[in-house]
C-alpha positions in Angstrom: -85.3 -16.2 -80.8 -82.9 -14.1 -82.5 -82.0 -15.5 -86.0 -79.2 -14.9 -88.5 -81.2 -13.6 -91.5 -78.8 -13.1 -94.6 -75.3 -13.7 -96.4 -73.8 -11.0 -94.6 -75.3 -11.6 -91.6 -74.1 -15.1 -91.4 -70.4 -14.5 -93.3 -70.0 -12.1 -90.4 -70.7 -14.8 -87.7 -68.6 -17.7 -89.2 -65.6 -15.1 -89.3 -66.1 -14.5 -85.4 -65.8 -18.1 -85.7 -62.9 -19.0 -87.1 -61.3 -16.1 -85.1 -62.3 -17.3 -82.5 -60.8 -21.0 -83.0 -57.9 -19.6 -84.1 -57.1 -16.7 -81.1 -57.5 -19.3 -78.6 -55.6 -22.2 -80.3 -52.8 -19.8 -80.2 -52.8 -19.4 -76.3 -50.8 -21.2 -74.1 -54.1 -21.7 -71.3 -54.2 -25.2 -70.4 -57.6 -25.3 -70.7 -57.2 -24.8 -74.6 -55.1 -26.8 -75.0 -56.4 -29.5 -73.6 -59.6 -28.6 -75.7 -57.7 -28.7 -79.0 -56.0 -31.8 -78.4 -59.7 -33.5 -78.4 -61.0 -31.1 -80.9 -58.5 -30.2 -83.3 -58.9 -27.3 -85.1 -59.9 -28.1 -88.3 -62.9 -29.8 -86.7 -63.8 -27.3 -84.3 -63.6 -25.4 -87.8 -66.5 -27.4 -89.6 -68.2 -28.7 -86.2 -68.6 -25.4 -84.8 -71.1 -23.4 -87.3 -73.1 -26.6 -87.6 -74.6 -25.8 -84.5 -76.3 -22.7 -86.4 -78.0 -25.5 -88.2 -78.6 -27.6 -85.6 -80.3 -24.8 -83.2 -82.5 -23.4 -86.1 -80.8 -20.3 -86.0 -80.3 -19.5 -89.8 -83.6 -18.3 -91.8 -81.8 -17.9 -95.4 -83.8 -19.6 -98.1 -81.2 -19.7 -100.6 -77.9 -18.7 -99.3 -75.1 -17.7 -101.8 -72.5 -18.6 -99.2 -71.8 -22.2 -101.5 -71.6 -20.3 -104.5 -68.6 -18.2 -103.2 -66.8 -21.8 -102.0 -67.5 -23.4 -105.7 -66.6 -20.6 -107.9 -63.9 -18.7 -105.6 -62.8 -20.1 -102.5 -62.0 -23.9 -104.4 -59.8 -22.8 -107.2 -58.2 -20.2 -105.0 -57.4 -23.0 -102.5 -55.9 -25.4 -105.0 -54.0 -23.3 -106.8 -52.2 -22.0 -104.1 -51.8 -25.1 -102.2 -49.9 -26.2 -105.2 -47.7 -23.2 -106.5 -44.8 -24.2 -104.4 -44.6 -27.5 -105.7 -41.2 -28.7 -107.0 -42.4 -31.5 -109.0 -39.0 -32.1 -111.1 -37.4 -32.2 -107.0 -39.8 -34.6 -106.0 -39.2 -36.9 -109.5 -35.2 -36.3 -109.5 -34.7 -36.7 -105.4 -37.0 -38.9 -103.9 -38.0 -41.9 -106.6 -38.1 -44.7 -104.1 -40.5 -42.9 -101.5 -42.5 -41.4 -104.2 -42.7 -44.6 -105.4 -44.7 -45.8 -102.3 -46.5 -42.7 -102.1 -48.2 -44.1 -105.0 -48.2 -47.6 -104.1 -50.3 -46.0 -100.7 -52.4 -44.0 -103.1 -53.2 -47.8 -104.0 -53.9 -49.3 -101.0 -56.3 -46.5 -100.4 -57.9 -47.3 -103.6 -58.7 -50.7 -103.9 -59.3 -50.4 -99.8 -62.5 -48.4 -99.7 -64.4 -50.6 -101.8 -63.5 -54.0 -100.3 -63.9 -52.1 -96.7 -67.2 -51.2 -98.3 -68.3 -55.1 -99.4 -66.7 -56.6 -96.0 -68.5 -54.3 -93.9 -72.3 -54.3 -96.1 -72.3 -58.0 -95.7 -72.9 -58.0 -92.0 -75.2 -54.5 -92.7 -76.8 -54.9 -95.9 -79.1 -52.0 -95.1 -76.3 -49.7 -95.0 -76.2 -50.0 -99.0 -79.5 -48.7 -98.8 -80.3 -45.1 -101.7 -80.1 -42.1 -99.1 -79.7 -39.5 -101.9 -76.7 -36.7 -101.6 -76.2 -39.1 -97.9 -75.7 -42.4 -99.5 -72.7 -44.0 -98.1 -70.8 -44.6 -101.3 -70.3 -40.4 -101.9 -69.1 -39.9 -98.4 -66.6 -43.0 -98.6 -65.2 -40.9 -101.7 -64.9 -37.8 -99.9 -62.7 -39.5 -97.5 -60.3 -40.9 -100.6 -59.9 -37.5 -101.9 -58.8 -36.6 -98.5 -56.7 -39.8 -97.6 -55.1 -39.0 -100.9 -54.4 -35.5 -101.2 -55.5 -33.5 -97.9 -58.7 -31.2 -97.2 -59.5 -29.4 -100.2 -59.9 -32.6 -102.4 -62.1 -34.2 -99.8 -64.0 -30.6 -100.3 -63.6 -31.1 -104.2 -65.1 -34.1 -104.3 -67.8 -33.5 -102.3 -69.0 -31.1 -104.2 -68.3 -33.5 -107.4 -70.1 -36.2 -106.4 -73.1 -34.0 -104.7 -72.8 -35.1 -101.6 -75.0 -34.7 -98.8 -73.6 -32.7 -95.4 -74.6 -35.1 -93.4 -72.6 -37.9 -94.3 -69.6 -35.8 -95.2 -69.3 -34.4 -91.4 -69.3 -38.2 -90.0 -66.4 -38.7 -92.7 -64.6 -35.6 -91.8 -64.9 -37.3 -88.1 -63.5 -40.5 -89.2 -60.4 -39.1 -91.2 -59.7 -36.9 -88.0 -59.8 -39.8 -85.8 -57.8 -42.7 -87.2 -55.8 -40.6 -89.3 -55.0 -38.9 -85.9 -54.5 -42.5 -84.6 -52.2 -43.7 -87.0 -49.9 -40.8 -86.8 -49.2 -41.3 -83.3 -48.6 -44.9 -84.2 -46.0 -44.2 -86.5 -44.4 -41.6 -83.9 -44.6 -43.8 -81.4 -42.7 -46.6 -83.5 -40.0 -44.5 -84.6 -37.4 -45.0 -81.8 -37.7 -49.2 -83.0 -37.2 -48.5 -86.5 -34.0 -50.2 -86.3 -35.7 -53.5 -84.6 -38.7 -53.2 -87.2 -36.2 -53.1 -90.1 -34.9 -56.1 -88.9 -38.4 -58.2 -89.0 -38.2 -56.3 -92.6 -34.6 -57.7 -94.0 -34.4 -54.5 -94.8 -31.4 -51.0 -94.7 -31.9 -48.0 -92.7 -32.7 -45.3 -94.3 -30.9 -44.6 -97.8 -29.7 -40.5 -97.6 -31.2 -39.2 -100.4 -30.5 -35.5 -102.3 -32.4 -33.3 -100.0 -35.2 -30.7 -101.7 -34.0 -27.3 -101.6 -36.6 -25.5 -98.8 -36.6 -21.6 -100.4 -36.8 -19.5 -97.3 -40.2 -17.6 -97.0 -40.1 -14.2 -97.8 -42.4 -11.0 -96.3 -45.0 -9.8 -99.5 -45.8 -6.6 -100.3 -48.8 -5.2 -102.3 -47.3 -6.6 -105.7 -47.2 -10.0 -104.4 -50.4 -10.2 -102.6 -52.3 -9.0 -105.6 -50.6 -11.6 -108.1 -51.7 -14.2 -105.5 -54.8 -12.6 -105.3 -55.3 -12.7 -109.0 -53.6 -15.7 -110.7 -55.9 -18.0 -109.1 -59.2 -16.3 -109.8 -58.1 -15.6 -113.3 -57.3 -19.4 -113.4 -60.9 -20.2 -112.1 -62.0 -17.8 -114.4 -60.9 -19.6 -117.0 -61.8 -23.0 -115.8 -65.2 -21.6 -115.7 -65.5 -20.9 -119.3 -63.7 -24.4 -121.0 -65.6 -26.5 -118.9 -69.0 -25.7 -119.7 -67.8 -26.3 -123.0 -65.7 -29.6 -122.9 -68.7 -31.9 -120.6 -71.2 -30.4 -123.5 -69.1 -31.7 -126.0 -68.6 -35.3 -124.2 -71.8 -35.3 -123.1 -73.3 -35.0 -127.2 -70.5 -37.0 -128.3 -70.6 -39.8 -125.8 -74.1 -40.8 -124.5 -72.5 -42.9 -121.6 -70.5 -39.8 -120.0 -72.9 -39.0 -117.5 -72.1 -42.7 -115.9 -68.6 -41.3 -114.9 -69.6 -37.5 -113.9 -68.4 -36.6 -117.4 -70.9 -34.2 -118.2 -70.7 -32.4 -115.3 -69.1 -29.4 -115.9 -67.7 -28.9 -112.3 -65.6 -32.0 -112.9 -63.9 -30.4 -116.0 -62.9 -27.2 -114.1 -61.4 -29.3 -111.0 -59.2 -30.9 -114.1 -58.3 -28.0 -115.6 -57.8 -26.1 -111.7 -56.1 -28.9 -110.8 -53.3 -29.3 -114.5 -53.2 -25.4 -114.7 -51.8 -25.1 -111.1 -49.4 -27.4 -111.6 -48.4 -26.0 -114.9 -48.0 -22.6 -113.1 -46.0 -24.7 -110.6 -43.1 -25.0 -113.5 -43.5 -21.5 -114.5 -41.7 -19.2 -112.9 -44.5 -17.7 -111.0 -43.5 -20.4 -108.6 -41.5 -17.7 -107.0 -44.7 -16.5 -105.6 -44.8 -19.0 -103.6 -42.5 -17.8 -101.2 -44.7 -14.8 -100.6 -47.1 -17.2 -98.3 -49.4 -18.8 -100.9 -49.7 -21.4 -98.5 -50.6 -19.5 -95.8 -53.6 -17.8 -98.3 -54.6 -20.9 -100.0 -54.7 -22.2 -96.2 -57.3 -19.3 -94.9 -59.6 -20.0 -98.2 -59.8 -24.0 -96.8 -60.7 -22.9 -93.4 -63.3 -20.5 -94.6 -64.3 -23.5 -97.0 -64.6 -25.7 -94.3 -66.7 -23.2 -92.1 -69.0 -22.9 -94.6 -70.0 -26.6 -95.4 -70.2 -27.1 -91.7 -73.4 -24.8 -91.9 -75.5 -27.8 -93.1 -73.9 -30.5 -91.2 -76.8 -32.4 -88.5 -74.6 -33.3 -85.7 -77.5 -36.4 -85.0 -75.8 -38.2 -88.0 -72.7 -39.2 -85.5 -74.9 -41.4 -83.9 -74.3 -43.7 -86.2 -70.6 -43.3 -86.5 -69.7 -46.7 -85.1 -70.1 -48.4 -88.0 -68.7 -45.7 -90.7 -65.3 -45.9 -87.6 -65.7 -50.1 -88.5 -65.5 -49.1 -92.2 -62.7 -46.4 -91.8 -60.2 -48.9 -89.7 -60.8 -51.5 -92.5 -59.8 -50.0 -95.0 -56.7 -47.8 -93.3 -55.6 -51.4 -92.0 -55.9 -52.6 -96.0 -53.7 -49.2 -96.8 -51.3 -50.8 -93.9 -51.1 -54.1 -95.1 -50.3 -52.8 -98.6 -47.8 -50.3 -97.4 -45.9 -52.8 -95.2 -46.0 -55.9 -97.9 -44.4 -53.4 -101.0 -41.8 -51.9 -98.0 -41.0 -55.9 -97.5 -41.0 -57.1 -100.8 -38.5 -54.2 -102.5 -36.4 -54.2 -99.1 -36.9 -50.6 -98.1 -37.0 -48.7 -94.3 -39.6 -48.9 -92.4 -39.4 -45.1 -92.2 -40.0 -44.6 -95.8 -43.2 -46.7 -95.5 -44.2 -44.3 -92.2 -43.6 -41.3 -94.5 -45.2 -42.1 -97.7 -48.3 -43.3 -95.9 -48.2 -40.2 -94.2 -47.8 -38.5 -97.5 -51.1 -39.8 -97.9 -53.2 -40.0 -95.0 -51.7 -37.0 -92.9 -50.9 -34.7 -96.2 -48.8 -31.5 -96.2 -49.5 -30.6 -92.5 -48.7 -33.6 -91.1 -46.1 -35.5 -93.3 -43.2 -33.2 -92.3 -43.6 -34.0 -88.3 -43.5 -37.8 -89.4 -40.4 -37.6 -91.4 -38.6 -35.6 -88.9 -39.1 -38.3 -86.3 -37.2 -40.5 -88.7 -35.1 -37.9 -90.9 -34.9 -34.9 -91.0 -33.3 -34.4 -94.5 -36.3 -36.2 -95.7 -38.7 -33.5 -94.6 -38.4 -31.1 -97.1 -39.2 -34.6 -100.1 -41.9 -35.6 -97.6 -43.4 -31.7 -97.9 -42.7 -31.9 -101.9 -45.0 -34.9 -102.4 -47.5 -34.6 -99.9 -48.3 -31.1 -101.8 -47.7 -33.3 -104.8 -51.0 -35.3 -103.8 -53.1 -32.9 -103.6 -52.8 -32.3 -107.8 -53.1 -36.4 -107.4 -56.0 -36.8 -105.5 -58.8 -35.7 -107.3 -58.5 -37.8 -109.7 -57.7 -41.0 -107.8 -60.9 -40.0 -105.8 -62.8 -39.9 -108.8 -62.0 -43.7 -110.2 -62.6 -44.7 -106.5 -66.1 -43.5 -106.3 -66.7 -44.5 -109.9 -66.2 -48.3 -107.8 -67.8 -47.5 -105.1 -71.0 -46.1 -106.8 -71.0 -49.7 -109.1 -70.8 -51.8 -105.5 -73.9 -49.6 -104.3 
């Protein structure tokens, strides 16, 4: 049988790949899409080079493909993701639904753990030490990502070590009932009138509408300065952190309880603050050059590339990791709706900020334009503004999650 042999070998393949994926999701066939309706994209992304794994066809012994994701792809990603965020727009314009976008980030907290106990009491065994697969590191892949978006569920995996297995059945279960609850929310949006009523609560307060700078074409210049400022950032990520989780690790014999030492966790805090810092300097005005789009083609290529150790025969158990999803997205729910109630806002700035969290930058837009359109630019602002968020309310939430385990 014909097998893929080395790095460039295999690089080679996933790029036919994600081509691939991405030639025919662009087609107006029926057949694709009806396909990418069932499969979206960004699974088809990390499902599809699994099945190089799951068909023996890869004989690398040591692969340098996760190296390039770690120390290249991750800080390009995040960086870029977050240089066209307008973080004095999103304080200044939009304090009430920012305001629930943190009282979601909550909900989405506190839910994963008691999702965790309510579940584990009917399956004990489910609690059970599985190494890089135990339950606990996957659940906290999925807050990164219910949080912030993709590349902090990526972030954390690679934090918290964990295992492929378990994070392709969570990848499965944010697709699915984060796919589920959107359409909810769409669905309700004609009866927001009706649901603010059961609220005893205003339609939708106009608020001072972010500015949306129009995108721009880039030449050379600004390619290679978004090319550049994020390696250079990673480059210097690299060489604090090895030097900061030394020094807490000698100064502080405890740190290793909390990931402390680790010096991947400094450099995903100093990525994380130094993008956002570049965010209010004015190379923000990159950012109109299609960061986006480039910090969008690193996730894809990140997401390819963990899917190459994913064992599809791990979704045979997804039943009861769906039973532990819907828990705790119906705790983020019940949180949501009870602070909308309670300070007397729109329902549609509960559907938005939830979707600021659970949907991300992709998503959160399409929500608030079913409701708002002048909120869609503030809905954009902090979705993006989550993904600087993210990591570290992923981190405290596994740090409780590990304790329960």
């Amino acid at each position: 049988m014909l097998k893929i042999t080395n790095d460039f070998q295999l690089f080679g393949v996933l790029c036919l790949f994600l081509g691939g994926i991405f030639y025919t999701a662009g087609l107006k066939n029926r057949f694709f899409i009806a396909l990418y309706k069932l499969i979206p994209v960004m699974v088809a992304c990390y499902f599809l080079p699994s099945l190089l794994n799951t068909f023996h066809l890869i004989e690398i012994p040591d692969s340098h493909l996760f190296l390039l994701v770690q120390d290249y792809l991750m800080p390009a990603c995040l960086c870029l993701l977050l240089l066209g965020l307008n973080i004095r727009a999103v304080f200044s314009s939009g304090g009430k639904l920012l305001l629930l976008f943190f009282i979601g980030s909550v909900g989405v907290f506190i839910g994963g753990p008691l999702a965790l106990l309510a579940v584990t009491h009917f399956r004990p065994e489910m609690l059970l030490e599985q190494g890089d697969n135990s339950l606990w590191r996957g659940m906290a892949t999925l807050a990164g990502n219910w949080v912030g978006g993709t590349a902090n569920q990526l972030a954390i995996k690679q934090l918290f070590h964990v295992g492929d297995d378990i994070f392709g059945v969570f990848v499965t279960v944010n697709v699915l009932l984060s796919g589920i609850w959107m359409s909810l929310l769409l669905l309700l949006a004609p009866h927001e009138t009706q649901i603010n009523r059961w609220l005893r609560s205003a339609s939708i307060i106009p608020v001072t509408s972010a500015e949306q700078e129009t995108e721009r074409v880039a030449d050379l210049r600004h390619l290679m300065l978004l090319l550049c400022m994020p390696l250079c950032l990673g480059g210097l990520a690299h060489a604090i952190s090895g030097f900061l989780a030394q020094w807490c690790a000698s100064f502080w014999p405890g740190a290793s309880q909390y990931q402390l030492h680790l010096p991947f966790l400094w450099r995903m805090v100093i990525l994380t603050t130094g993008s956002v810092l570049l965010s209010l300097s004015p190379a923000r005005k990159l950012a109109v050059y299609g960061a986006d789009k480039i910090g969008s083609v690193c996730l894809y290529l990140m997401l390819a590339i963990m899917g190459l150790k994913m064992n599809i025969a791990m979704l045979l158990q997804l039943p009861w990791f769906f039973v532990i999803g819907a828990i705790w997205l119906l705790i983020h729910i019940a949180v949501m709706l009870l602070a909308t109630w309670y300070l007397r806002l729109p329902f549609g700035y509960m559907a938005i900020a939830s979707q600021c969290n659970l949907g991300g930058a992709a998503s959160a837009p399409v929500v608030a334009s079913a409701y708002n359109k002048g909120l869609v630019p503030l809905a954009l602002l902090i979705a993006v503004f989550g993904y600087a968020w993210a990591n570290f309310v992923a981190w405290a939430c596994g740090q409780w999650l590990q304790r329960i385990s």
